[in-house]
Every structure is written in C-alpha cells, then in structure tokens.
ZADRENBA-126844 format. One record per residue (C-alpha): x, y, z; chain; residue number from 0; residue in three letters. Coordinates in Angstrom, 3 decimals, decimal comma. Layout:
BEGIN
[[X Y Z] 'A' NUM 'ALA'] ...
//
This chain:
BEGIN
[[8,487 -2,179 17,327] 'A' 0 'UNK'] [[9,255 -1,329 13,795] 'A' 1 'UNK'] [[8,043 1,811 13,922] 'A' 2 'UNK'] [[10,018 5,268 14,285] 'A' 3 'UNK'] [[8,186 8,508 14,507] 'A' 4 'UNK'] [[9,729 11,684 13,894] 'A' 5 'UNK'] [[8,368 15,506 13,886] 'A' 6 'UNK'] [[9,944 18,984 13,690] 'A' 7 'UNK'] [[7,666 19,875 16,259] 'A' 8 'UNK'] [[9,869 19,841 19,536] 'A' 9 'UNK'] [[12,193 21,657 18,022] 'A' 10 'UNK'] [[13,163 25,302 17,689] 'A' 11 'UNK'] [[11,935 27,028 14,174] 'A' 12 'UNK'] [[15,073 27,861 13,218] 'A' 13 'UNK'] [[16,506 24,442 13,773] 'A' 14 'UNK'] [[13,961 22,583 12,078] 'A' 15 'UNK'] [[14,466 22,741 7,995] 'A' 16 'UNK'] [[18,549 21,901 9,323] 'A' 17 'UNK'] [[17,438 18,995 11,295] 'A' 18 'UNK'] [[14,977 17,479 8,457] 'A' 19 'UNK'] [[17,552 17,799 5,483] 'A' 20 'UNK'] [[19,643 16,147 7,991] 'A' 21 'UNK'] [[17,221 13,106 9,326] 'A' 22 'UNK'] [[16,538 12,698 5,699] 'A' 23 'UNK'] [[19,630 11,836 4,417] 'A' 24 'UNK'] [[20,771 9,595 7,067] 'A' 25 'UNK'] [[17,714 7,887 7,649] 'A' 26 'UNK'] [[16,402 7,646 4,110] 'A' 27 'UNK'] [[18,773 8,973 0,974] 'A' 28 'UNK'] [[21,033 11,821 0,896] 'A' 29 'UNK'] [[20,067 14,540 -1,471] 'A' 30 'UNK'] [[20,220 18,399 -1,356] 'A' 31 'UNK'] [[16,878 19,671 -0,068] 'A' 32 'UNK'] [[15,881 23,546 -0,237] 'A' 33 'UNK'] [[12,359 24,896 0,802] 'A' 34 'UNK'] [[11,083 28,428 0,287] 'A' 35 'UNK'] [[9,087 27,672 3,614] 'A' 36 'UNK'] [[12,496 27,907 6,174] 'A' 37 'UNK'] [[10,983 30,271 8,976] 'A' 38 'UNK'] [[7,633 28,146 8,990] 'A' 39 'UNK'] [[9,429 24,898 8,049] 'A' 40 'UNK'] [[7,030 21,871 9,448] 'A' 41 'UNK'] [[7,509 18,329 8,623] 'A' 42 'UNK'] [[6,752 14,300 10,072] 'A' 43 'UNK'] [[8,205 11,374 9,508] 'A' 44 'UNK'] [[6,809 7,349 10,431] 'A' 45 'UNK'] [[9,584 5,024 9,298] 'A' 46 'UNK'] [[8,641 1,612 9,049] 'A' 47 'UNK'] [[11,920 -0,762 8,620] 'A' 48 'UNK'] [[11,261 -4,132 7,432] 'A' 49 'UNK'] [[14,268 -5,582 7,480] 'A' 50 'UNK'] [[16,098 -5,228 4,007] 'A' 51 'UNK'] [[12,999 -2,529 2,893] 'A' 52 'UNK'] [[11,817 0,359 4,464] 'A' 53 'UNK'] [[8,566 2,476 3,824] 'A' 54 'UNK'] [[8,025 6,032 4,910] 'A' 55 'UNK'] [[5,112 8,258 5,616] 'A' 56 'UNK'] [[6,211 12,063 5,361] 'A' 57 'UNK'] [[4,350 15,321 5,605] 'A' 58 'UNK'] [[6,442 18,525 4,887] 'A' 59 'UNK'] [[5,989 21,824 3,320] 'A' 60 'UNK'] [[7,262 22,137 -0,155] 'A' 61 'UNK'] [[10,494 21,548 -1,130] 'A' 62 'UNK'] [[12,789 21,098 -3,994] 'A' 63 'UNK'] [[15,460 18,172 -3,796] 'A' 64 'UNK'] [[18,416 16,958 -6,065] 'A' 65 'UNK'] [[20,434 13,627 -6,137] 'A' 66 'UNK'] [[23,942 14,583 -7,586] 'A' 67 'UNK'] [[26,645 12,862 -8,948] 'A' 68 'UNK'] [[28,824 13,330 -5,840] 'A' 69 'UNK'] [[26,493 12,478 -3,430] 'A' 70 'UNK'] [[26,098 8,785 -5,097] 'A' 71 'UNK'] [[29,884 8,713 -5,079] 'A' 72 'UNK'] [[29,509 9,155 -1,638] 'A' 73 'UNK'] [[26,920 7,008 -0,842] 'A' 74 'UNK'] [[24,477 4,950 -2,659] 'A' 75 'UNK'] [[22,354 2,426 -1,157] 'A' 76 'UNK'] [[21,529 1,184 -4,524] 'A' 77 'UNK'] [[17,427 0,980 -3,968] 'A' 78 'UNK'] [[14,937 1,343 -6,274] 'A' 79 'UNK'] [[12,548 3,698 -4,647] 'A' 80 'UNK'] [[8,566 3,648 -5,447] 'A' 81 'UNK'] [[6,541 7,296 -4,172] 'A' 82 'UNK'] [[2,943 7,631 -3,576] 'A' 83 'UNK'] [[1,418 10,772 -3,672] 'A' 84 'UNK'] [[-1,223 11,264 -0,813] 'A' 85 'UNK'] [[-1,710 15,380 -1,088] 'A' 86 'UNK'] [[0,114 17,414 -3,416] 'A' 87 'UNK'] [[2,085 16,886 -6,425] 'A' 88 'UNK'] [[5,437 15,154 -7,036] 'A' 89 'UNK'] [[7,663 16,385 -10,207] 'A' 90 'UNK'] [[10,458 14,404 -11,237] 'A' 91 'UNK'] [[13,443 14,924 -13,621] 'A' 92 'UNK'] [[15,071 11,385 -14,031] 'A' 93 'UNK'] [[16,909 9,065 -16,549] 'A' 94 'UNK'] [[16,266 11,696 -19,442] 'A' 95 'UNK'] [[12,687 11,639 -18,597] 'A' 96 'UNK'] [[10,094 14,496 -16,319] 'A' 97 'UNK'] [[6,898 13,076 -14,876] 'A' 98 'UNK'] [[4,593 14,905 -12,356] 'A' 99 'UNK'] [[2,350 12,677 -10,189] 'A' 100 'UNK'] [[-0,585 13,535 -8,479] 'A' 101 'UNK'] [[-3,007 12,563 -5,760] 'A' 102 'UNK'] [[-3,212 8,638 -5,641] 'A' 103 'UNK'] [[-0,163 8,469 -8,681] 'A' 104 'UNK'] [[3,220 6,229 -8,106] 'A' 105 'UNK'] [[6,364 7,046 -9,346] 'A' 106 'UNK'] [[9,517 4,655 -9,959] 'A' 107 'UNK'] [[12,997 5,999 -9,447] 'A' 108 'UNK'] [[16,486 4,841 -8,825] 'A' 109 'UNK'] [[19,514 5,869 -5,894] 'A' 110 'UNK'] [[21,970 5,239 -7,940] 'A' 111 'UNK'] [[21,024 8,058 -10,974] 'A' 112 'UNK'] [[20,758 11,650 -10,454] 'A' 113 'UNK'] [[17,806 13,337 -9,882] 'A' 114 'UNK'] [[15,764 16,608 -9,367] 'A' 115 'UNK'] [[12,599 16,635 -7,823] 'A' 116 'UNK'] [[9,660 19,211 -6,866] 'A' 117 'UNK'] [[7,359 18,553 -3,905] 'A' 118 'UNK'] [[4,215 20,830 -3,985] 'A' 119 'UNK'] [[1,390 21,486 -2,275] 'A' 120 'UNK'] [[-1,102 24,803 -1,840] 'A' 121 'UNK'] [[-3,316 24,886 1,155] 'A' 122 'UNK'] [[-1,422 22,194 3,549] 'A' 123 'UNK'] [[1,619 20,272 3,640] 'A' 124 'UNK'] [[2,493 17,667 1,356] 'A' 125 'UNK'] [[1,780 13,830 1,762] 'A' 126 'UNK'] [[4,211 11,252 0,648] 'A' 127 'UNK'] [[4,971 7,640 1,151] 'A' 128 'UNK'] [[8,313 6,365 -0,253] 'A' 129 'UNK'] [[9,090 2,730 0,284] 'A' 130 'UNK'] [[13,009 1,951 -0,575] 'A' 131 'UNK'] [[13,717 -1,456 -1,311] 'A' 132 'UNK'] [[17,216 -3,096 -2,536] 'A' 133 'UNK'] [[17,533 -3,290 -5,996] 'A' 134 'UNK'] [[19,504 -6,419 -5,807] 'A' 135 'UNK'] [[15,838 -7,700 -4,332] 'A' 136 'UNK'] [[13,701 -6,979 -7,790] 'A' 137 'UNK'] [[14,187 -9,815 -10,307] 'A' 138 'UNK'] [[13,905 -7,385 -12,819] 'A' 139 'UNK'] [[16,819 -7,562 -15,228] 'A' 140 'UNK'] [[18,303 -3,451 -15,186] 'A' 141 'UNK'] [[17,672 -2,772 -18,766] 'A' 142 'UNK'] [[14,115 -3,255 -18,068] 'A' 143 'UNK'] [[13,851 -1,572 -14,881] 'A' 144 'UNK'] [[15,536 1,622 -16,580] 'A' 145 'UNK'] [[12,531 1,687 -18,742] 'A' 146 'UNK'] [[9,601 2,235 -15,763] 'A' 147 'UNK'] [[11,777 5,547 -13,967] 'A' 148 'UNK'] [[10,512 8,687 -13,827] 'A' 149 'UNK'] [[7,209 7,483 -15,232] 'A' 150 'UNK'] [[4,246 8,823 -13,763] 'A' 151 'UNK'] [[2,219 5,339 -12,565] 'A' 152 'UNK'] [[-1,934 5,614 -11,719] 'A' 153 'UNK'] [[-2,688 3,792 -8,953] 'A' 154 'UNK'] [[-6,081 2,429 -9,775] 'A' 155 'UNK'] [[-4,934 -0,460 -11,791] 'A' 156 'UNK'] [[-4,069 -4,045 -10,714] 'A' 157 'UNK'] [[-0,843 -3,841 -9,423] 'A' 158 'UNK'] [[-1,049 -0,488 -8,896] 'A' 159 'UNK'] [[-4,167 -0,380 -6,239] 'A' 160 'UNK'] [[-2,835 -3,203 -4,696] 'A' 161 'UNK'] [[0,632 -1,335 -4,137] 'A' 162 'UNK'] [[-0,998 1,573 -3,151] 'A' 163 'UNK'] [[-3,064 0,035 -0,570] 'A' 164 'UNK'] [[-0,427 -2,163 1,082] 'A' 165 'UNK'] [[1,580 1,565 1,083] 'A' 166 'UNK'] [[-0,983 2,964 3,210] 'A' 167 'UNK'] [[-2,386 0,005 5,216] 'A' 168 'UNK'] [[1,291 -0,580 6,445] 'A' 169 'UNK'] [[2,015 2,737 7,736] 'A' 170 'UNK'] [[-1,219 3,507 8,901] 'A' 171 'UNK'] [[-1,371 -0,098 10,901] 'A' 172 'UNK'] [[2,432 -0,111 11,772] 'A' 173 'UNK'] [[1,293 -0,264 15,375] 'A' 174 'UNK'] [[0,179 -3,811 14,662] 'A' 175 'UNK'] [[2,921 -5,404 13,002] 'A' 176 'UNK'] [[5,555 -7,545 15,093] 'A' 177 'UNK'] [[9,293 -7,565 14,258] 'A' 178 'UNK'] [[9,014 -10,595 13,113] 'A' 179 'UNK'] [[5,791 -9,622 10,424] 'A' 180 'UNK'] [[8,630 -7,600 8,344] 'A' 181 'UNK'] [[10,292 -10,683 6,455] 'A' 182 'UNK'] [[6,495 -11,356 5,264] 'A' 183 'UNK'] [[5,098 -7,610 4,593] 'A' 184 'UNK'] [[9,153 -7,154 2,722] 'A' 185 'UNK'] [[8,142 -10,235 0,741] 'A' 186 'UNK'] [[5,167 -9,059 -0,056] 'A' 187 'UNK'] [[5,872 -5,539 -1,218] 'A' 188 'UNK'] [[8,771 -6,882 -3,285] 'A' 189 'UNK'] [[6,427 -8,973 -5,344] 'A' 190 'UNK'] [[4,071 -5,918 -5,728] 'A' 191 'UNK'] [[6,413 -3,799 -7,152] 'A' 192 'UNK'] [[8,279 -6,729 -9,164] 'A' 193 'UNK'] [[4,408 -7,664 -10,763] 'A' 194 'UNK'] [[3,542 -3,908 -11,543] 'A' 195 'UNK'] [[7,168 -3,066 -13,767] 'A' 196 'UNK'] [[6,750 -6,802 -15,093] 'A' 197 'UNK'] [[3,005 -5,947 -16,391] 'A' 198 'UNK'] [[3,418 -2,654 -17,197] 'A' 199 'UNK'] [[6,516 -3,571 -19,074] 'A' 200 'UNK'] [[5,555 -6,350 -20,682] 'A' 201 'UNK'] [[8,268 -8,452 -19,076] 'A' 202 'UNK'] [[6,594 -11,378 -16,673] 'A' 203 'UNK'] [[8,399 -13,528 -18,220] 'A' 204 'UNK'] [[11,360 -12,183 -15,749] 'A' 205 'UNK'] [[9,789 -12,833 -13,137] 'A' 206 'UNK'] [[10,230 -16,634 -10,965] 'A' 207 'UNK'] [[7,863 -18,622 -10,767] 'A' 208 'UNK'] [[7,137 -18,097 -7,482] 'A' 209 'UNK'] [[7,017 -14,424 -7,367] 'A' 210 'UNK'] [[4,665 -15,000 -10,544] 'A' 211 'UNK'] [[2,700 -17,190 -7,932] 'A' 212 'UNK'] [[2,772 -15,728 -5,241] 'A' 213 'UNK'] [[1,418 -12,023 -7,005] 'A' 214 'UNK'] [[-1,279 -13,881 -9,111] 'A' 215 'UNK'] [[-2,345 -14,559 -5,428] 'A' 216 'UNK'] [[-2,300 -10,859 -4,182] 'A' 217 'UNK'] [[-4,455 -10,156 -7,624] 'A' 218 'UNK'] [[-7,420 -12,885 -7,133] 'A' 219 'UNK'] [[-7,367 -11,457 -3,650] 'A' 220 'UNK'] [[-7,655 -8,303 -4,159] 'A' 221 'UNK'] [[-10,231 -9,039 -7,363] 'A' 222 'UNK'] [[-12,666 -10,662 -4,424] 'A' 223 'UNK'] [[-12,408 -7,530 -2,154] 'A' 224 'UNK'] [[-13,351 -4,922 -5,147] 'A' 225 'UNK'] [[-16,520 -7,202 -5,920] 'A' 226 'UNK'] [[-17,517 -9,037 -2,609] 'A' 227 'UNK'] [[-21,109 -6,706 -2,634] 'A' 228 'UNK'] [[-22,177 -9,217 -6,164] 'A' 229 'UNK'] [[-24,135 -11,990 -5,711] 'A' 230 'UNK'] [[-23,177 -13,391 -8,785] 'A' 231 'UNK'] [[-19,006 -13,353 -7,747] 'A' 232 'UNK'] [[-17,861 -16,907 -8,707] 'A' 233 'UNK'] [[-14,584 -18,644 -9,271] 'A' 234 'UNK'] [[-14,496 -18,230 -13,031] 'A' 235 'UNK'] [[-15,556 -14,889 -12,501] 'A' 236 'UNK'] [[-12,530 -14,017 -10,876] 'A' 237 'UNK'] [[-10,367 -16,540 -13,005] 'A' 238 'UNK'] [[-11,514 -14,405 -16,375] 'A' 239 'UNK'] [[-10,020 -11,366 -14,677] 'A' 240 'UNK'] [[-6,793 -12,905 -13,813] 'A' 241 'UNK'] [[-6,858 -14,508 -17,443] 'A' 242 'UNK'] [[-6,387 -17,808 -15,724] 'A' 243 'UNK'] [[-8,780 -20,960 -15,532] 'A' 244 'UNK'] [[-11,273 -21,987 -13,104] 'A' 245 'UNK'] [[-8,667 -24,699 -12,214] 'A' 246 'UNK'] [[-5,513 -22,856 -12,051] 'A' 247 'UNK'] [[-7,227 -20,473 -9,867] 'A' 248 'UNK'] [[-8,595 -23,326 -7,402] 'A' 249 'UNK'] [[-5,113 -24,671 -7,219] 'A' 250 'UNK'] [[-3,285 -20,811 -6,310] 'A' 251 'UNK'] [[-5,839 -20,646 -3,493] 'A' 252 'UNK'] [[-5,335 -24,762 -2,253] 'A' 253 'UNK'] [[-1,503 -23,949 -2,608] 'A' 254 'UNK'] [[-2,316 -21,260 0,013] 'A' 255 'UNK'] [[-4,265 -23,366 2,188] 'A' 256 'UNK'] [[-7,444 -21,846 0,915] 'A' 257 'UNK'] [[-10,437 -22,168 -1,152] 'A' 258 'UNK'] [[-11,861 -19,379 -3,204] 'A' 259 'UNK'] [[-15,313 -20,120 -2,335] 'A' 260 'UNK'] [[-14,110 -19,939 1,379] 'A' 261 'UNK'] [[-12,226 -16,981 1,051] 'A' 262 'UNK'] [[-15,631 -15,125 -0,562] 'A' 263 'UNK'] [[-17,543 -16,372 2,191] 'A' 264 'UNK'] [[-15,427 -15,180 4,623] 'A' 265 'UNK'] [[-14,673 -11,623 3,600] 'A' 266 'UNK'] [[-18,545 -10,822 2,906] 'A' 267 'UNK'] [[-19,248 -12,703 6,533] 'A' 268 'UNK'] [[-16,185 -10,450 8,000] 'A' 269 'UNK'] [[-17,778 -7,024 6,233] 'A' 270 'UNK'] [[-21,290 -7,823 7,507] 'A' 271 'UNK'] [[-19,661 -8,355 10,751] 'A' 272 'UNK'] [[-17,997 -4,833 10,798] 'A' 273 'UNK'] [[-21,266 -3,404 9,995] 'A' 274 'UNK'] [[-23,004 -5,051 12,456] 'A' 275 'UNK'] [[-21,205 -3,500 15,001] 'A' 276 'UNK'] [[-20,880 -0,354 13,745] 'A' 277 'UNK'] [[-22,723 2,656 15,922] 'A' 278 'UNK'] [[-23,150 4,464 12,927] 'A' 279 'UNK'] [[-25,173 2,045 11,111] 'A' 280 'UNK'] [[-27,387 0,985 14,093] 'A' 281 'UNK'] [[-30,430 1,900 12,241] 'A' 282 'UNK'] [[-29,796 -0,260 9,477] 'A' 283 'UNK'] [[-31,516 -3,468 8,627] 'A' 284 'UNK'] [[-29,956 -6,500 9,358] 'A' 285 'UNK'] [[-30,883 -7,693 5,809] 'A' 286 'UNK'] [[-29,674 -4,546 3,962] 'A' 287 'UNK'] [[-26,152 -5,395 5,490] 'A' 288 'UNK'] [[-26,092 -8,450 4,370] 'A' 289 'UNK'] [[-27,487 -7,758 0,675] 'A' 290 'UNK'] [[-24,491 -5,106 0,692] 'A' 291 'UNK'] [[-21,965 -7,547 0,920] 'A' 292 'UNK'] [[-23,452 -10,035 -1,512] 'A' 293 'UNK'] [[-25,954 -12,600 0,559] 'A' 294 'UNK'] [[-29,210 -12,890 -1,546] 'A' 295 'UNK'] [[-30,786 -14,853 0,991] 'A' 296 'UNK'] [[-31,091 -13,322 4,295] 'A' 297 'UNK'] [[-31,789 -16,678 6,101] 'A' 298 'UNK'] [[-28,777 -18,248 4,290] 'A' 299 'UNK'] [[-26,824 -15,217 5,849] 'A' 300 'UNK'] [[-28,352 -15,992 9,590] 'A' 301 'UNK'] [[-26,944 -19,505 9,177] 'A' 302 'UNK'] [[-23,378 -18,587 7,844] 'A' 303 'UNK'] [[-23,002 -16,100 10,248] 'A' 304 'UNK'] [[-23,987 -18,056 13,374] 'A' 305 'UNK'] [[-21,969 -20,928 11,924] 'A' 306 'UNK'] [[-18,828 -18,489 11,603] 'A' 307 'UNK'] [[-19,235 -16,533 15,108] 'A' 308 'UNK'] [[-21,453 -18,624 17,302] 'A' 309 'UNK'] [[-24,543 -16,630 17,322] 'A' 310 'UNK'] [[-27,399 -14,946 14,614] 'A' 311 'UNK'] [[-26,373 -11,392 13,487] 'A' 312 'UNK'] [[-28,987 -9,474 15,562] 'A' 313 'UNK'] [[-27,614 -10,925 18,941] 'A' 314 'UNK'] [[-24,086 -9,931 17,800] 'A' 315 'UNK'] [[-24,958 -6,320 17,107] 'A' 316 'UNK'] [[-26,987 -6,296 20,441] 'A' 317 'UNK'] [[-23,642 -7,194 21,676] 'A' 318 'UNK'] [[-21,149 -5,422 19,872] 'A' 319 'UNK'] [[-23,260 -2,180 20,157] 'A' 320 'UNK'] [[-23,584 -2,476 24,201] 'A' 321 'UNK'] [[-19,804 -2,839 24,803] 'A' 322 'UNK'] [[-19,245 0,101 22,510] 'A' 323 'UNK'] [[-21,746 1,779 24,375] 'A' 324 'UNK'] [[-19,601 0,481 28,223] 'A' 325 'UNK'] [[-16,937 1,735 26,157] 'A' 326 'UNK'] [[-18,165 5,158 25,837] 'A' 327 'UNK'] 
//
C-alpha cells in the first residue's frame, strides 16, 4: 500500500486541533497552525508516499499557518511544494509576494523560506491537495524557481490541467497503485511540475532533454483526450498544438511504443466502451455513443470495436448491463 488515511474523527474534540497541528508537521512540514474552529475542529488526511515525493489530500476547517525562521533552522526538508485548491481559498504571503488561489488554482511555494498562509472556506471544510517533492529533483536552476512562488497558477492551461488532473486522479485512485507504481507516478509528477515553471517561465531551455521528452508526451496525450469527440482529430492537428511537426510528433509516440493514430483509436474505442456499459445511458443509441466520441461511420465503429473486444457493441452492452444488473 502507499496509501495512509488519517481523520480527527476517533478522537476526542478537545484532542483533535492538538493532534492535527501535530500529524502535520511530522508527516508533512512543520509550521505553526491556529484555527478559530478549536471546539468543532474536523479534519482528513490521505497521504500518498511515492518514494522521494509525496502528495496529500486534506480536508480541514479553516486555519491560518506560518513557516518561521526557526522552524527551518530546525528542520527543512528542502521541497518545493505545489497546492491545489479543491473548495475554498488559499492565501499566501511568500518570497515578498501575496497570492490567493481559488477553486481549481495551483500555487508554488518553497520549505526552505518563510511563509504565512490563510486557508478559508464558508459553508464546509476546506479541500486541498499538496504534493511535496525534493527540490534537488526539479532541474530548474533556483534563480528561476524563485521567480514562480507565491504566484497564483490557473489550472486550465497545458501544464496546468495536466498537473491538476494527475493531483486528483492519484489520490482519488491511490487504492490502485502498487508500491512499485511510485518510481513511475514520482517521475511523472516531477516532469509536470518541471514543464509548467519551465513554460510559464520561459525557461525550457533548463530542462533535459528527456524531461523535455518525456512532458511533450504527457501534452500530445492529454491534447487527444480534450478532443477525442472530433472527427476531424489528426496527427498534425495535434502536432500544431504542441508547435511540433507531424514527424516529430510520430516519432514521441514510436519512442513510446505507440502510434498516434492508435492511441486516438483506442481512447474513443475505450470511451464508447464505458458508455456502453453504463446503466445510466441504457437508453441511448448505440450510434449516438459512438458519434460522441468521434466515429462518423457507425459501421466503421461496429468493426473497430469487435476487432478491439471480440464482439459488436450491442452484444457488449447486453453484457455489461446484465452483470451490472447480477451485481445489483
């Protein structure tokens, strides 16, 4: 398992703010927490360690917190942390600089600077996922780094959505990673957060070649999910939006032991295939599922789908739908 879940639940009110502040700093980062929220104090905690990174899912009730001088004397870890904001707003007073991010906003900060920080929230407790990751792992050179703290990050651009969704989809999923997933999912979230401070800064040129590589990858990927419901998706289509050729994007894809034309394929076939077998969409036509997720032709679809799962799409919904159904 890599996953650790924590909650203020089994214990006694009075204990639980003093048992948070505490979990907190040992588990995460020390810092001096204070709440106006004490005799209703309620909080959670999934920690997923991937080996050298860690990413954690937190609910709490509003809470102010402060990284101090002394406390990185006394320990510093020396991460670069990166906060999403699920539900409420995060403030920040970092580097010289005060950002406040909202719903869906990232924020950039560092262990080894002081900071002060506002969590807030109105009608339920606040949402947060914070992934720590060694600074020594970025190949960011410091000077540039300094520049993306305490800057308030949307995350509906590039690098942005694709950080935010890995955020989620690993603590959400954490159930189905292995131990030995987290070298691969570390890897992964290093290069995401190494491509968004090299684009937004202007500074790729920083970056290896293979992280360079290996995020270009993550983009065309993610490029193909956003537009899999368009006919007209082609290879140059999604080269123009990477601002790479046709070729060049062939040869990421080959390097990966893919092809892109396989790769589209395969992620409209595996989204008609959800569909399919989807209660809720029983009354559906098979041939509006398969126009949603970009098949013009819905006897081209019959064949692609057969050839991919071994039978036409109506017998696999009869199928799926009847062992739901068992299920139930």
């Amino acid at each position: 398992m890599i996953l650790t879940s924590l909650t203020t639940d089994d214990l006694p009110q009075a204990e639980r703010f003093g048992w948070w502040r505490e979990m907190t700093a040992s588990a995460m980062l020390p810092s001096l927490l204070d709440t106006d929220r004490r005799p209703r104090f309620r909080a959670t905690a999934d920690l997923v360690d991937l080996g050298g990174a860690q990413v954690t899912a937190m609910t709490y009730h509003s809470l102010t917190s402060a990284r101090t001088p002394k406390l990185i004397r006394q320990r510093d870890p020396e991460s670069c942390l990166l906060s999403l904001t699920v539900h409420g707003t995060m403030t920040l007073s970092h580097c010289g600089r005060e950002a406040t991010a909202g719903v869906h906003q990232l924020l950039v900060f560092s262990s080894s600077r002081p900071f002060h920080g506002w969590s807030r929230a109105e009608d339920r407790p606040v949402s947060q996922i914070l992934a720590q990751i060694p600074r020594s792992l970025i190949p960011v050179r410091p000077q540039t780094l300094d520049q993306a703290f305490a800057t308030r990050i949307p995350a509906d651009e590039a690098f942005g959505e694709l950080l935010a969704h890995f955020l989620t989809q690993v603590t959400n999923r954490a159930r189905q990673y292995r131990t030995s997933d987290t070298t691969r999912l570390s890897a992964i979230l290093v290069d995401l957060l190494s491509g968004l401070l090299a684009h937004r800064l202007e500074a790729e040129h920083e970056l290896p070649a293979e992280s360079r590589q290996r995020t270009l990858f993550l983009r065309g990927k993610s490029v193909i999910q956003q537009r899999l419901g368009d006919p007209a998706l082609s290879t140059g289509e999604v080269a123009a939006a990477l601002h790479i050729s046709a070729r060049s994007l062939n040869r990421l894809f080959e390097s990966n032991g893919l092809t892109v034309a396989g790769w589209i394929r395969r992620q409209r076939l595996e989204g008609a295939r959800h569909d399919l077998s989807d209660p809720a969409q029983g009354g559906t036509a098979v041939c509006r599922i398969s126009a949603r997720w970009g098949f013009s032709h819905p006897a081209a679809f019959s064949r692609a789908f057969r050839r991919g799962y071994g039978c036409s799409p109506q017998e696999y919904r009869q199928q799926a739908l009847a062992e739901t159904g068992a299920r139930g």
